[in-house]
DRENDO-1510 file (C-alpha; in Angstrom, 1 decimal, always signed):
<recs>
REC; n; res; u; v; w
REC; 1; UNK; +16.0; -51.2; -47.0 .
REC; 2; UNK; +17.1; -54.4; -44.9 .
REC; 3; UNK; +21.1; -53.1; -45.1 .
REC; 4; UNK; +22.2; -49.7; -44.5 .
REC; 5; UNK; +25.3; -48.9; -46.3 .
REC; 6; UNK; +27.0; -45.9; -45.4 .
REC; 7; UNK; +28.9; -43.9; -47.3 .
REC; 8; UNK; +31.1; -40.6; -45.8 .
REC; 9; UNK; +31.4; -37.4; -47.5 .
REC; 10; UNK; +34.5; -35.6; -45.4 .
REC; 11; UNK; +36.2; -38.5; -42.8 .
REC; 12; UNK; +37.4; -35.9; -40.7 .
REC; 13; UNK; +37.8; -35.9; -36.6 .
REC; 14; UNK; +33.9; -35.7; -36.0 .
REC; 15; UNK; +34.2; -39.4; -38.0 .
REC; 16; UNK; +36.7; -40.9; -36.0 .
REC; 17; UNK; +34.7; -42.1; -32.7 .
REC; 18; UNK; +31.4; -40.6; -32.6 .
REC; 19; UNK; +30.0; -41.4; -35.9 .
REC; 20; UNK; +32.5; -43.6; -38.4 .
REC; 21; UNK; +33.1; -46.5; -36.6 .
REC; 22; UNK; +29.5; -46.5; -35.0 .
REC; 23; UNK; +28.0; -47.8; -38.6 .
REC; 24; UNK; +29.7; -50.7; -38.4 .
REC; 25; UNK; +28.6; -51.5; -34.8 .
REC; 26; UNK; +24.8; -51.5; -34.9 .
REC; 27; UNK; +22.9; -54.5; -36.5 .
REC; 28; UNK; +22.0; -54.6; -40.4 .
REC; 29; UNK; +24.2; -51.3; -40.9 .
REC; 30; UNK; +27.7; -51.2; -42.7 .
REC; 31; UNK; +30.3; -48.5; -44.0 .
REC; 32; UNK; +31.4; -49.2; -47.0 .
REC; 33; UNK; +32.9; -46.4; -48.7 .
REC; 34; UNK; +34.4; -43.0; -47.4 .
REC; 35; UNK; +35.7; -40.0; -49.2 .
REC; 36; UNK; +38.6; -36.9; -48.6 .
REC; 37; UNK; +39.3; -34.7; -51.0 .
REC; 38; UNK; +43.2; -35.5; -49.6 .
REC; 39; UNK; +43.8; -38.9; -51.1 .
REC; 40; UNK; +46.8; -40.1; -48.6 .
REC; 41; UNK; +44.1; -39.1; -46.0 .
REC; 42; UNK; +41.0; -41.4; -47.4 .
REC; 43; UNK; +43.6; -44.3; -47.6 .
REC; 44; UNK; +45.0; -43.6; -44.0 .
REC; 45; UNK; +41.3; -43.2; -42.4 .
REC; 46; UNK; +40.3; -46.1; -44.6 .
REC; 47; UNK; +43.0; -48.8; -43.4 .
REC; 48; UNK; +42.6; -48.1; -39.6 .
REC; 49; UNK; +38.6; -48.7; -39.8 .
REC; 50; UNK; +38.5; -50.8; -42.1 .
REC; 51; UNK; +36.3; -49.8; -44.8 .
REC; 52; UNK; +36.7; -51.4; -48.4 .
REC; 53; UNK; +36.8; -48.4; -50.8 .
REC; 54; UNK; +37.9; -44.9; -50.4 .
REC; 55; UNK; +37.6; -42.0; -53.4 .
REC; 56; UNK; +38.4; -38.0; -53.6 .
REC; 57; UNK; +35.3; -37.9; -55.7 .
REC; 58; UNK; +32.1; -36.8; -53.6 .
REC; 59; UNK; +30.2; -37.4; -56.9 .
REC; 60; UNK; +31.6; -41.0; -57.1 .
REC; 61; UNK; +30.5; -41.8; -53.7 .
REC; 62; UNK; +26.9; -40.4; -53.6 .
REC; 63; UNK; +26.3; -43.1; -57.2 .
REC; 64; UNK; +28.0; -45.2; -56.1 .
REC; 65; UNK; +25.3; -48.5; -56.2 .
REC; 66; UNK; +27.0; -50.0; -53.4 .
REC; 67; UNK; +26.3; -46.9; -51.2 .
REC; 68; UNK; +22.4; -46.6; -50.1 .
REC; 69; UNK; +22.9; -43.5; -47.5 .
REC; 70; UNK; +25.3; -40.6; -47.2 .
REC; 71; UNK; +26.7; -38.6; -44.3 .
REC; 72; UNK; +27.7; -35.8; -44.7 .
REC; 73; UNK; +30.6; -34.6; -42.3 .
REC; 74; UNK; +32.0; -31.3; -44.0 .
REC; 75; UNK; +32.2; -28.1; -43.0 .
REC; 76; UNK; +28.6; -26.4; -43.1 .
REC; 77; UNK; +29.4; -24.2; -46.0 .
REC; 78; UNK; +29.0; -27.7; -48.6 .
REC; 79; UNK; +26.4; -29.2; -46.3 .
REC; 80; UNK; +23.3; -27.7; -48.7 .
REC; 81; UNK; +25.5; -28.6; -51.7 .
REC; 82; UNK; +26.2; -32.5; -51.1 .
REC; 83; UNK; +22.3; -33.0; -49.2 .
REC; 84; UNK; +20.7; -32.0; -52.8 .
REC; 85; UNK; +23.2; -34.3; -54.5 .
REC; 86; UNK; +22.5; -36.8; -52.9 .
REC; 87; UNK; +18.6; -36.3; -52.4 .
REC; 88; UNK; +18.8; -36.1; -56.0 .
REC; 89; UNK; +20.6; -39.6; -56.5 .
REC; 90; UNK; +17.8; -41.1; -54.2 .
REC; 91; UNK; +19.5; -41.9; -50.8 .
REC; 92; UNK; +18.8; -40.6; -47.3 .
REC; 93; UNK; +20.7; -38.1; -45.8 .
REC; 94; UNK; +22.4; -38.3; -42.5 .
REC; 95; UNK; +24.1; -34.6; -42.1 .
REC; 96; UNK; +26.2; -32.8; -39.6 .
REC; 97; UNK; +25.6; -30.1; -37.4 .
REC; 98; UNK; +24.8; -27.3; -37.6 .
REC; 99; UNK; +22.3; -28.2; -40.5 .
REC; 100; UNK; +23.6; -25.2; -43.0 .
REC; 101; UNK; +25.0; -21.9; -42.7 .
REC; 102; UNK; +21.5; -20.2; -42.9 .
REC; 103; UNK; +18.0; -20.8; -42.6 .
REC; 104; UNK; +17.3; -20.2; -46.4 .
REC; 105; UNK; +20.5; -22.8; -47.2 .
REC; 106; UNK; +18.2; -25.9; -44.4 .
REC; 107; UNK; +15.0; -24.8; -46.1 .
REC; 108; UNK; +16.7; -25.6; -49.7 .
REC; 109; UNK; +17.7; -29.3; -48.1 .
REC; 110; UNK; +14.3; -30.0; -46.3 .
REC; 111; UNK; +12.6; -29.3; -50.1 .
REC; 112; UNK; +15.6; -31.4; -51.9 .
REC; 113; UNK; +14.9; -34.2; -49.8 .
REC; 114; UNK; +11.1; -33.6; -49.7 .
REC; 115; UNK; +10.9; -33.3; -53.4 .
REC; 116; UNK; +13.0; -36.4; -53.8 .
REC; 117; UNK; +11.0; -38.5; -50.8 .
REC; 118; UNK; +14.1; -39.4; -48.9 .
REC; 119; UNK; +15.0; -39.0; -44.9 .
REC; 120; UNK; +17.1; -36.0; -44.0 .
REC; 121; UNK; +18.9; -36.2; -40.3 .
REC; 122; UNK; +20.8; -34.2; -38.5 .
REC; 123; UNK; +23.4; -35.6; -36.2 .
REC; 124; UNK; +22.3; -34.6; -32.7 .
REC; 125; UNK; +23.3; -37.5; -30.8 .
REC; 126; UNK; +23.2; -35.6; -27.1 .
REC; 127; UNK; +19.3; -36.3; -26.4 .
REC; 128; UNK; +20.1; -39.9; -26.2 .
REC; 129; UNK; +23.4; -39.1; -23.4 .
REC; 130; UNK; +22.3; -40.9; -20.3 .
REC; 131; UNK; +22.0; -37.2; -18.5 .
REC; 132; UNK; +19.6; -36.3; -21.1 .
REC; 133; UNK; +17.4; -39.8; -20.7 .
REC; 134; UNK; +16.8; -39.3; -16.7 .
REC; 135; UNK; +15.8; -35.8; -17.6 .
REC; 136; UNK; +13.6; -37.0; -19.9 .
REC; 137; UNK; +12.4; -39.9; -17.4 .
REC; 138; UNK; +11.6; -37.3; -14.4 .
REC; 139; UNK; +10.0; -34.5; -16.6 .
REC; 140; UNK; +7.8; -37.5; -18.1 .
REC; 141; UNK; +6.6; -38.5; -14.8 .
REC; 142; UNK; +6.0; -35.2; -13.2 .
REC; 143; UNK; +8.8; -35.8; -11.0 .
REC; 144; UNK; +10.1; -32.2; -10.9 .
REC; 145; UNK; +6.9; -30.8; -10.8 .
REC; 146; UNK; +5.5; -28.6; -13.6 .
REC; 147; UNK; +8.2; -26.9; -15.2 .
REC; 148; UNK; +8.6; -23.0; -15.3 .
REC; 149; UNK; +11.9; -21.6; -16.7 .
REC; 150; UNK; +14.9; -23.2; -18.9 .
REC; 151; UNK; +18.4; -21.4; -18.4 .
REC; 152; UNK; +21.6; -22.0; -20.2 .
REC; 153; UNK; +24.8; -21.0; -19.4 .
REC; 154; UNK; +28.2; -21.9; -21.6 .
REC; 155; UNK; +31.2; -20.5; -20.9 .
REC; 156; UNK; +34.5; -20.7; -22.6 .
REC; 157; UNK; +37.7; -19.3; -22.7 .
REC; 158; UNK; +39.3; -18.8; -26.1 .
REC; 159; UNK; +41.1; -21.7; -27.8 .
REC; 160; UNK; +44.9; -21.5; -28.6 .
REC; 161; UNK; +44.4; -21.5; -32.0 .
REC; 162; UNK; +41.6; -19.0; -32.4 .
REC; 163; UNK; +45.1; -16.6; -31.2 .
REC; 164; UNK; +46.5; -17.7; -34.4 .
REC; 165; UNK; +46.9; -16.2; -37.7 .
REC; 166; UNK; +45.2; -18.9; -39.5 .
REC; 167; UNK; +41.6; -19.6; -38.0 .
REC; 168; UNK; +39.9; -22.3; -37.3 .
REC; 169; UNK; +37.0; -22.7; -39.7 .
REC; 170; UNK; +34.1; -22.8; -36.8 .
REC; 171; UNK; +35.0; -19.1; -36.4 .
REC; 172; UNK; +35.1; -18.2; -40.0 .
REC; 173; UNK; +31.5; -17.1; -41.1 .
REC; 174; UNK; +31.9; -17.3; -44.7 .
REC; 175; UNK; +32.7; -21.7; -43.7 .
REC; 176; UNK; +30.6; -22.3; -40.8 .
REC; 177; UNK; +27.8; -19.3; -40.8 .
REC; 178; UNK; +29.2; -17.4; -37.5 .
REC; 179; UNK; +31.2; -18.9; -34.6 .
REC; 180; UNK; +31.5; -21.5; -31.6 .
REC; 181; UNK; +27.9; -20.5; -30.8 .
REC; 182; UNK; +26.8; -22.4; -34.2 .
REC; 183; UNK; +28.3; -25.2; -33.4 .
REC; 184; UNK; +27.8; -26.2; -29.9 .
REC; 185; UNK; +24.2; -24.1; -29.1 .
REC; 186; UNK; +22.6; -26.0; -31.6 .
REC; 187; UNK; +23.1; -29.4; -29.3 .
REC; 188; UNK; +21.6; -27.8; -26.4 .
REC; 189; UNK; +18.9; -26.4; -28.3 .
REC; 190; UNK; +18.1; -29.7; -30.0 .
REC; 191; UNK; +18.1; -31.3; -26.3 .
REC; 192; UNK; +15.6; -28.8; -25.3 .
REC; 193; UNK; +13.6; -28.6; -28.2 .
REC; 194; UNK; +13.4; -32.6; -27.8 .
REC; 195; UNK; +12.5; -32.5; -23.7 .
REC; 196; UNK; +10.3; -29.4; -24.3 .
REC; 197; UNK; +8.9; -29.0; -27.7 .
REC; 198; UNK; +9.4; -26.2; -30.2 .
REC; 199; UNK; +10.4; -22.7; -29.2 .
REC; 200; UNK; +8.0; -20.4; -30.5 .
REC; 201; UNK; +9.7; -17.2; -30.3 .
REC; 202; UNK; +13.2; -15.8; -29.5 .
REC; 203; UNK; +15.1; -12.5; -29.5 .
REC; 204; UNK; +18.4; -11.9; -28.4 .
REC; 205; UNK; +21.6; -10.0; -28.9 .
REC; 206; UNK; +25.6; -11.1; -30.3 .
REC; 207; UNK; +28.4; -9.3; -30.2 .
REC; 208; UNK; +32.1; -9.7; -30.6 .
REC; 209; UNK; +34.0; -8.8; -26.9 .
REC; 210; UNK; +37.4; -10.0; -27.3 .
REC; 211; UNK; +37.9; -9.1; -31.1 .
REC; 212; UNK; +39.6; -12.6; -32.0 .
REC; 213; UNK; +37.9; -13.4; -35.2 .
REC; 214; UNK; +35.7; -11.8; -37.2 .
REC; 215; UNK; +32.5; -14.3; -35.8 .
REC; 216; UNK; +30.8; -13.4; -32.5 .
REC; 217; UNK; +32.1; -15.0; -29.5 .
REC; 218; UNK; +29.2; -13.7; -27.2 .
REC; 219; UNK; +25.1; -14.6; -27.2 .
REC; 220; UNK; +22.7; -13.8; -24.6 .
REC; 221; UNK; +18.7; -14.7; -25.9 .
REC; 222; UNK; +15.8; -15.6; -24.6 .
REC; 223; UNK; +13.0; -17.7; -25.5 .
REC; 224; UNK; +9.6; -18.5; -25.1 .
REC; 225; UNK; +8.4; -22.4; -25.8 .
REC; 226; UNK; +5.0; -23.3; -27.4 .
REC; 227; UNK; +4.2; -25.0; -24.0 .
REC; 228; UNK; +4.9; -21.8; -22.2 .
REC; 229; UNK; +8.1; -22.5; -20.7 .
REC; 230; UNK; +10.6; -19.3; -20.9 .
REC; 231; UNK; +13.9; -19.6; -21.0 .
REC; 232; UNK; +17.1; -18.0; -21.3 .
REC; 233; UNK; +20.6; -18.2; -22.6 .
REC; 234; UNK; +24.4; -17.1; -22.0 .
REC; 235; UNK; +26.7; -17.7; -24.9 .
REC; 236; UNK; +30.3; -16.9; -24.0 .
REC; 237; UNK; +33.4; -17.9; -25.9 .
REC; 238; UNK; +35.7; -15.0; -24.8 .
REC; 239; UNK; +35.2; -16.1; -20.9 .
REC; 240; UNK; +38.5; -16.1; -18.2 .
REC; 241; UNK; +40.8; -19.0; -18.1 .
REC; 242; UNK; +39.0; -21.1; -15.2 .
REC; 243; UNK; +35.6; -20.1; -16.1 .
REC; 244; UNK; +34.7; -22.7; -18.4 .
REC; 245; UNK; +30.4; -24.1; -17.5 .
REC; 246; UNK; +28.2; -25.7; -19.2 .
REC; 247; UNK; +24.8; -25.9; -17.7 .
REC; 248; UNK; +21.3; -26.2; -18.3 .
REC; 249; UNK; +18.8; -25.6; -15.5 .
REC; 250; UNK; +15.3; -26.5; -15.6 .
REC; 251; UNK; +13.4; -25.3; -12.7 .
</recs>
């Protein structure tokens, strides 16, 4: 492939700096077509960055000939959906995170894409952060000496919206496959998981403290890694105003 040309499935927020206009910013890599199931929407996100063709039509994009690799920016709940689409039309997937609501929905992606011998990615961009990269640099060199324990703390108060009636999605199970902890642990875990290796076994407890939504807004685990390191986490979306952390420690 000497051109990557990207198409979106779901030009929503997550689109609009980190990922959309990135395509067009890296050498032999261009997007040329994005879709929204709301058409005013596709138009409006199409005009401001600048990309050719817009559609309502998922299906239209992933055959489109003009489109050689997909990402996937939707909710999780259509993320196992549109991967085996477009696995089965023959392009690499680039998807979101988290992966898939499940474990059973990722391994039915990983065997679409195997089956059809394409790339699957997940966008975890935060082990390439500067922060990350000198971590990476000092536990590399034996800098820090040889490492013992991993702890992770993230605290944060509830949103104003998760107070409302309507809920955001990340908190609705049934869309995003539990709560706030699905969607931001998994970038820490990643991180680690790239500085440390594989964790090879975990335990831990959830619960729901504050009763906002029908997810769980609380985590505590811990971990052991394949290397040995242990580690532990603190989850907490229910926290005090003022209280917000996030933290990993590596000592």
């Amino acid at each position: 492939m000497d051109e990557v040309r990207w198409g979106i499935v779901g030009c929503g927020n997550v689109t609009e700096v980190k990922s959309g206009p990135a395509f067009n910013k890296v050498p032999n890599s261009r997007l040329v077509m994005v879709m929204r199931r709301d058409a005013a929407k596709a138009r409006d996100y199409a005009a401001r960055h600048g990309v050719p063709r817009w559609t309502t039509d998922a299906g239209a994009l992933i055959h489109d000939p003009q489109v050689n690799a997909v990402y996937i920016a939707t909710p999780p709940d259509s993320h196992a959906d549109y991967t085996v689409r477009a696995a089965a039309a023959g392009k690499p997937v680039y998807v979101e995170k988290p992966m898939a609501r499940t474990a059973a929905e990722c391994d039915v992606m990983l065997e679409a894409c195997r089956a059809a011998g394409v790339p699957l990615f997940v966008a975890y961009y935060r082990r390439r952060l500067p922060t990350f990269l000198q971590a990476e640099k000092w536990l590399r060199a034996g800098a820090i000496g040889s490492l013992r324990t991993v702890t992770i703390t993230l605290l944060r108060p509830p949103s104003p919206a998760d107070h409302q009636p309507d809920k955001p999605w990340r908190v609705q199970p049934e869309i995003a496959g539990g709560g706030y902890f699905f969607d931001l642990a998994s970038h820490q875990l990643d991180a680690l998981d790239y500085l440390l290796g594989p964790i090879a076994q975990a335990t831990g407890y959830s619960a729901n403290l504050a009763g906002l939504y029908a997810a769980e807004d609380t985590v505590c685990g811990s971990f052991r890694f394949a290397s040995g390191v242990l580690g532990t986490g603190t989850w907490c979306f229910a926290a005090a105003p003022g209280q917000e952390t996030e933290r990993i420690e590596l000592l």
